[in-house]
Every structure is written in structure tokens, then in C-alpha cells.
N, C-alpha and C positions, 0 to 999 in steps of 0.2 A: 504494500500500500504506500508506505515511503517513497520508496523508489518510483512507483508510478506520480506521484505528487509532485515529484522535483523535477520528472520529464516531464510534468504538462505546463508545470511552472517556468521551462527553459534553463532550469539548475543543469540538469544533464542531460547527455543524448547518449541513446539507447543505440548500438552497432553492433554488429555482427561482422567474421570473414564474407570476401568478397563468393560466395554461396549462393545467393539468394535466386539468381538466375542457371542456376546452372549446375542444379539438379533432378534428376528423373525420377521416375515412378523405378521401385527397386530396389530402389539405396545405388544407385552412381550416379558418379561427376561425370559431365562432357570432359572428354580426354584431354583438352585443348582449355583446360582450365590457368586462367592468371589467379597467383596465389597472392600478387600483392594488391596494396588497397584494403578497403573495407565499404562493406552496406549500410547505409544509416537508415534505418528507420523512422519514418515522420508520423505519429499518429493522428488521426482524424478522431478528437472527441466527440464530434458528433455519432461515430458510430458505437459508441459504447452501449454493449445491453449486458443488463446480470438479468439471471434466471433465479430466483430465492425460493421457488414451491421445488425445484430441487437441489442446488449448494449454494448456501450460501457466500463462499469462498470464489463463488464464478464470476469473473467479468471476462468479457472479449473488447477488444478494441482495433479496427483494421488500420495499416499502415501504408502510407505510402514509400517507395522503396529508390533512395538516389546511390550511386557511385561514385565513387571517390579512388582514386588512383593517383601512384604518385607520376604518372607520365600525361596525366591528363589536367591541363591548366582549370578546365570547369569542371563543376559537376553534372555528372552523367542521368537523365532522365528516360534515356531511349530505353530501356526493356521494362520502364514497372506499367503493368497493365490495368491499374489503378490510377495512376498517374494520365495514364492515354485516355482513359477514360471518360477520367473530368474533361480532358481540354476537347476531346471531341463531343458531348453532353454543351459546352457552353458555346461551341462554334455552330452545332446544330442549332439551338435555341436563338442564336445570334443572327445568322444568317436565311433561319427560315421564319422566323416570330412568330415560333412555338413555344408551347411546353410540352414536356417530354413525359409519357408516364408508360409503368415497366411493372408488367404481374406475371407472377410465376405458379406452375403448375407444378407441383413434387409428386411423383411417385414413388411409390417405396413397395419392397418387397419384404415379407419375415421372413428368415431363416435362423436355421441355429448350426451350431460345429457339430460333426458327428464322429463317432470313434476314433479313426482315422484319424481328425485332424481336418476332416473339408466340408465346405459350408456344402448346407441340405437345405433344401426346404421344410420348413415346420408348419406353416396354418395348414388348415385344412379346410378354409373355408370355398363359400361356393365361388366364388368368382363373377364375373359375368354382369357386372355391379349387381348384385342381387343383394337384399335386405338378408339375408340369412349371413353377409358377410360381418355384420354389428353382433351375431349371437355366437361368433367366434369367441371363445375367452381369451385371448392375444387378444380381441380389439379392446379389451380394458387396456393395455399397454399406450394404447392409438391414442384413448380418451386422458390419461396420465400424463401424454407427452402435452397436448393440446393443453391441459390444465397450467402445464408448466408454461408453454408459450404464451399463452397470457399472461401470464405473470409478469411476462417480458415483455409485454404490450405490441407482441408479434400480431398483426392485422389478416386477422383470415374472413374469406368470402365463403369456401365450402369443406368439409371432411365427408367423403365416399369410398365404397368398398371397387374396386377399379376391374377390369376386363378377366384377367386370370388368382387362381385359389394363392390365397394370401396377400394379395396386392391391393393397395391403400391410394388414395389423391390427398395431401392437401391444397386447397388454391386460395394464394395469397392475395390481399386485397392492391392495387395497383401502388405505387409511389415513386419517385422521381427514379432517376436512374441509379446513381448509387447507394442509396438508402433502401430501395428494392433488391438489390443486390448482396449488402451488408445482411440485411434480414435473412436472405433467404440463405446466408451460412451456418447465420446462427440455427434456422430450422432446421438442417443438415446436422449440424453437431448435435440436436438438442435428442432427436429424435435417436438418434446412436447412442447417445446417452442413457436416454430412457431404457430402450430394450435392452442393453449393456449391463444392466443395471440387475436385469429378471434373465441373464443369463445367450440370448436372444443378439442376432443381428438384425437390424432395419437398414435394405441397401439400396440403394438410388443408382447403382449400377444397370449399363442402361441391359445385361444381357446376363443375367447372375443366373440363371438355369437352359442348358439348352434345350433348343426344340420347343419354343414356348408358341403361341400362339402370338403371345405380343412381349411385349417387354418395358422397360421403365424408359420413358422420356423424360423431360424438364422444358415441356413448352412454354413458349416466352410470348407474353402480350407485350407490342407497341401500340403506345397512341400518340397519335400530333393530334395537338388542341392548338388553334383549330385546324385542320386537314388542309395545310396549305402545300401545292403542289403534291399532293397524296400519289398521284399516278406518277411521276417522276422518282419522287422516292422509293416505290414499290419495285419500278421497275430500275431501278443501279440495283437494288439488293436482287433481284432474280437474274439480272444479266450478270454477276458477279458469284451467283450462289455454287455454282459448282467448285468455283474456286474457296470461297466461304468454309464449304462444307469441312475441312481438315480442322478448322478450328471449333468448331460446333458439335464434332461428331469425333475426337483425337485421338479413337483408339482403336487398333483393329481390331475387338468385338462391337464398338456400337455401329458397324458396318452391318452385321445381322440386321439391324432396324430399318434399313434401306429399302423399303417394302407398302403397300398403300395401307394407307390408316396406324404406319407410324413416321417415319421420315418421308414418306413420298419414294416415288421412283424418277422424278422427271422433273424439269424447271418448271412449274405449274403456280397455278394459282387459283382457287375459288372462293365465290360467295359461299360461306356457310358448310365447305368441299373439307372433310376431313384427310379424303383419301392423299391430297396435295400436300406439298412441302409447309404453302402458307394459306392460311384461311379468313380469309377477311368480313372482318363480324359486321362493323359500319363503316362509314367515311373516316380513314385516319383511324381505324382500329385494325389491327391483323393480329393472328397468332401464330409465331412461327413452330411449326411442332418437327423441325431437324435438328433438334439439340437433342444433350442429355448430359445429364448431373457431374460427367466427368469432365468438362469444358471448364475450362476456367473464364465464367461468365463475366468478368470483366473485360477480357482482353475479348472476346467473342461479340459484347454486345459493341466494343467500341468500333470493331471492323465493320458488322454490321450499320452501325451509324452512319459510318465513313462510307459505306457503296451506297444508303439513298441519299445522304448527300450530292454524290460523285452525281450518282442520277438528275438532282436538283439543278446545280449548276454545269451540266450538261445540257441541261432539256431531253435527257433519252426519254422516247416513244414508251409506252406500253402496249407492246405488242404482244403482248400473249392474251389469248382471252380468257374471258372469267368462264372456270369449266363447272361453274355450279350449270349451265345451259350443253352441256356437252355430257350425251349418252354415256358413252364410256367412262366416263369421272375425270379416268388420268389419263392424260396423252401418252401415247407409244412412238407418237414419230417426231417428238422435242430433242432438245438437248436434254438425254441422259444425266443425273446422279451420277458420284462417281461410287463404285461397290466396292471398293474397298483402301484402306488408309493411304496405299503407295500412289494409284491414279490423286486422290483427293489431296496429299501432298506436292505433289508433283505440280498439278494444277494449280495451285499456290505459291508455290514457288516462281509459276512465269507471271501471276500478279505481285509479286514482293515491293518492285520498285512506285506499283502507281498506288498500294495499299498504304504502304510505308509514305507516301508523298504526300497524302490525304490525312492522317493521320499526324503526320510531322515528329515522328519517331525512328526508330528499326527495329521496333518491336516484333514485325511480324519474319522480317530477314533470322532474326534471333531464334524467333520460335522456330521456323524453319530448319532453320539449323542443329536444333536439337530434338527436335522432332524424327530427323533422319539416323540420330545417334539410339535417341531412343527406342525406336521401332528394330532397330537390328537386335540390340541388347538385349530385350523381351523375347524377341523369338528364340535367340541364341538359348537364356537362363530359363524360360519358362515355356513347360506345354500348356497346350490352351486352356484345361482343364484347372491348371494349377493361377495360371492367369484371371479365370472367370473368378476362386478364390480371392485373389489377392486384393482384385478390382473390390467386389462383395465390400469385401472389411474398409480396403480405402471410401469406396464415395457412396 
């Protein structure tokens, strides 16, 4: 408590080894790691929540993340993806005279560890959102987590039993962009907590059982208030989305999702159209439903920002039609999804420089780059089986 007091007082700054970017899912460093320098951490008070209906010892606080090097005269802003964030949040609101708002969709799945050592499925409830999924006794676990989150004065709109046995929604009530973002960590940890607690995993993993019929997303509501230039903005984000998708989608299992009525198959878009990538509720409302829980939704929504931008001050067309009027749902003869991590990388890779220009970082050159370290490393250390685990327990 001290020590927090005297960092917010500006007595001290709180740093760590030069780390912070340039570690993977695993436990390794990029090879090509500089050991000198260090990361300073800047915290955001504003995002401070304690939970006290379960510790009262708990606060969280998110940080912004600069570099420091002794070969570099300034300090370094280009990879914190919180940092990107904001500045692309306050150039959208600037240059379109909007306001920004941002609600998230969590699913979750129960499992527990099973002899062995590997995560199983535990509910047993009916699935299918069916009301028999409440008479589960794990959804007392659901209703304990939710008690806590209020606590925390976490903003929810609905708690549902979701498509497959064991699987949960909660959807967050809308708020700015980072404050929607901060929260929806906190319900990530809060929820792990809970079930952690009775023994129990809750995983937001977008693909923690094979062969499922559906699997976990993290669909993400945008809104522009008011909808100025809406078709322009819709359409950078869909002319850009195959490239997009690596950062939305970062793992090769949330590729299995790539499918109608969970990521889409296709650059698409409908009124009210689940089967598509993005589903547009009103004027200046969409949901994008290509993400999932293992994104790291800062640097994911700021990309996303930055292509309807790009679209804004372009004037690009919106040329795709709304396939809520179209028999087949989802087109077959669009530009393809990419199915799986290495096209969806790659793809991103040949937007690096106009992503990264938009943005005004190298955030995404970064990710990039470790993206490709990562993805060998994982296949190398881990079978998929052992991977679906790992994932489970992480997000």
C-alpha cells in the first residue's frame, strides 16, 4: 500500500528489465532480446478496481508501458499497446466528432484438471442456451462470480447459459474504449478466480475442447455516436480485415473458429447476419464477432480503429452488401478468411508499414515479429492437445 502511494504521489517509479515486450506465451524471450535499458511502468488511476465480496487485499491497476535504453536519446513509446490505444481513441474522436463506445461479450467455458494433469470438461449442463443450464450447480459458481463483480461496480447488461454443455455469456454494459477494456480484465481474472477458488477452471479460450460444435469468442460492440461517415468506416475495417484477423484471432487454435456463426468465413457483413464476420445492429452500431479472449484487446481494438479511420479519410466505397438480403447468408465467392495463423500472419505482415503509419507506432512491425518466433516455438515445445491445456488455464 506504501509503495503504491508514493508511485501515485510521483515519490517513485515503479520499472522492471527491458521484458515487457518481448515475451511469449511459454515462458520464452525473443532470441534477439537487448538486455540493456529498462521498462517503466506508468499507471492509469483511473483504472483501479478492488473486488472486497472476494479479497480484500485485491486491487489491479493497468499500466502504460515506455522504454528506456541507454542508446536511445528519447523515450520509446512504439510497442505499448495501451499507449496506441489512447492516441488512436483520441484521433478517432478528433477527426470524426465522435464518441466512441466499446461492449464486450465473454464466454466462458467450466472445466476442471483431471488425473493426469489435463483440463476436462466438468458441467454437464444442457447447452443450447437452454434454462436447464441455471439448474446446473457450477452455475452457483456463475452467480458468486457476478456477486463479486458488483462489488467492483463491473457494468453488466446480461448473464446466459450459451450454445454448448457448460458454456456461460456475460455481456458487458458499453463504455469508452479503455475503461471497457480495463473492465473486461478485470472480469477475466475475476471469474478464474472464483472457480479457482471451488477447485474449477473458467476459460475464455477460444477452443478448450475439440470437436465442439462452437467455441468461446469475445465479440466486441462498436459504436460512433453519432454515425458519422459509418459506411466508410465499416468499410477500411472489412477491406483490411483479413489482414486484421492475426491480431484478433493470435493463435493457431482460435483458427478452428473460422467457420459461420463464429468468426465468419468471408469478408462479409450483415444487418442483424450472425453467420458474418461483422453484424450490424443500427446506424454506427456493429459487432464484430472475429475475436476471442486470447487477443490482446488493446492493441487489437486500436488496429481496428486505425483501418475505419484509414476508410474515413480515404472515402473507401462500401462495396460489399449487406447479406442480411442475401439467401445464402455468407458469400462463397468474396475474399476468403485466412484459416489458419501463418496465411493470417503473413497477411499482416504486407500491411505492417501502412498499419504502423496510421497508428504512429511499430507496434504492429513488433508484434509481427514475435509473432513469427512464437508460433515456431509452440509447435516445436507443444502438441496441440497439450497447447489446448495451456491456452484453458492462460485466458
Amino acid at each position: 500500500m506504501l509503495q503504491a502511494l508514493e508511485i501515485a504521489e510521483g515519490k517513485r517509479v515503479l520499472s522492471i528489465g527491458p521484458v515487457a515486450f518481448q515475451f511469449t506465451l511459454g515462458n520464452a524471450f525473443l532470441p534477439d532480446i537487448d538486455a540493456r535499458g529498462k521498462d517503466v511502468l506508468i499507471p492509469d488511476w483511473t483504472s483501479l478496481y478492488t473486488r472486497p465480496g472476494l479479497d480484500l487485499k485485491y486491487a489491479t491497476v493497468m499500466c502504460e508501458i515506455v522504454e528506456y535504453t541507454p542508446t536511445q536519446a528519447e523515450p520509446n513509446w512504439n510497442f505499448c499497446p495501451r499507449h496506441t490505444l489512447n492516441k488512436m481513441v483520441q484521433k478517432v474522436q478528433s477527426q470524426l466528432q465522435v464518441d466512441l463506445l466499446i461492449g464486450f461479450e465473454v464466454e466462458f467455458i467450466i472445466m476442471k484438471r483431471g488425473e493426469g494433469g489435463e483440463v476436462i470438461p466438468h458441467s454437464r449442463s444442457m447447452g443450447g442456451f437452454s434454462v436447464a443450464g441455471y439448474r446446473d450447480p457450477l452455475f452457483a459458481h456463475v452467480e458468486e462470480a457476478i456477486e463479486v463483480l458488483e462489488g467492483a461496480c463491473i457494468r453488466f447488461d446480461t448473464v446466459q447459459s450459451e450454445g454448448i454443455q457448460g458454456q456461460y455469456e456475460i455481456s458487458l454494459l458499453p463504455l469508452p474504449p479503455m475503461q471497457a477494456i480495463d473492465q473486461l480484465l478485470v472480469v477475466h481474472d475475476t471469474l478464474k478466480a472464483v472457480f479457482m477458488s471451488h477447485g474449477l477452471i473458467a476459460t475464455m479460450a477460444p477452443r478448450p475442447i475439440p470437436g465442439l460444435s462452437s467455441s468461446n469468442g469475445q465479440h466486441a460492440h462498436i459504436s460512433l455516436n453519432p454515425p458519422n461517415k459509418e459506411e466508410q468506416f465499416l468499410a477500411g475495417i472489412l477491406k483490411r480485415l483479413p489482414q486484421l484477423l492475426a491480431l484478433c484471432l493470435p493463435y493457431e487454435l482460435s483458427y478452428e473458429r473460422v467457420t459461420e456463426y463464429c468468426a465468419g468465413t468471408a469478408v462479409a457483413w450483415g444487418t442483424e447476419n450472425r453467420a458474418v464476420p461483422i453484424r450490424k445492429i443500427k446506424a454506427g452500431h456493429w459487432e464484430l464477432r472475429f475475436i476471442d479472449a486470447s487477443a490482446n484487446m488493446y492493441l487489437a481494438l486500436a488496429a481496428l480503429l486505425g483501418a475505419g479511420l484509414s476508410g474515413c479519410i480515404n472515402e473507401e466505397t462500401l462495396a460489399w452488401q449487406d447479406t442480411a438480403f442475401d439467401e445464402s447468408q455468407s458469400p462463397s465467392d468474396g475474399v476468403m478468411l485466412p484459416k489458419e495463423i501463418d496465411d493470417a500472419i503473413n497477411q499482416l505482415e504486407g500491411a505492417v508499414e501502412d498499419l504502423d503509419a496510421v497508428l504512429g507506432t511499430r507496434v504492429i512491425k513488433h508484434f509481427v515479429h514475435m509473432k513469427k518466433f512464437e508460433i515456431a516455438m509452440l509447435r516445436e515445445k507443444y502438441e496441440t492437445p497439450k497447447l489446448r491445456g495451456l491456452m484453458s488455464e492462460i485466458f
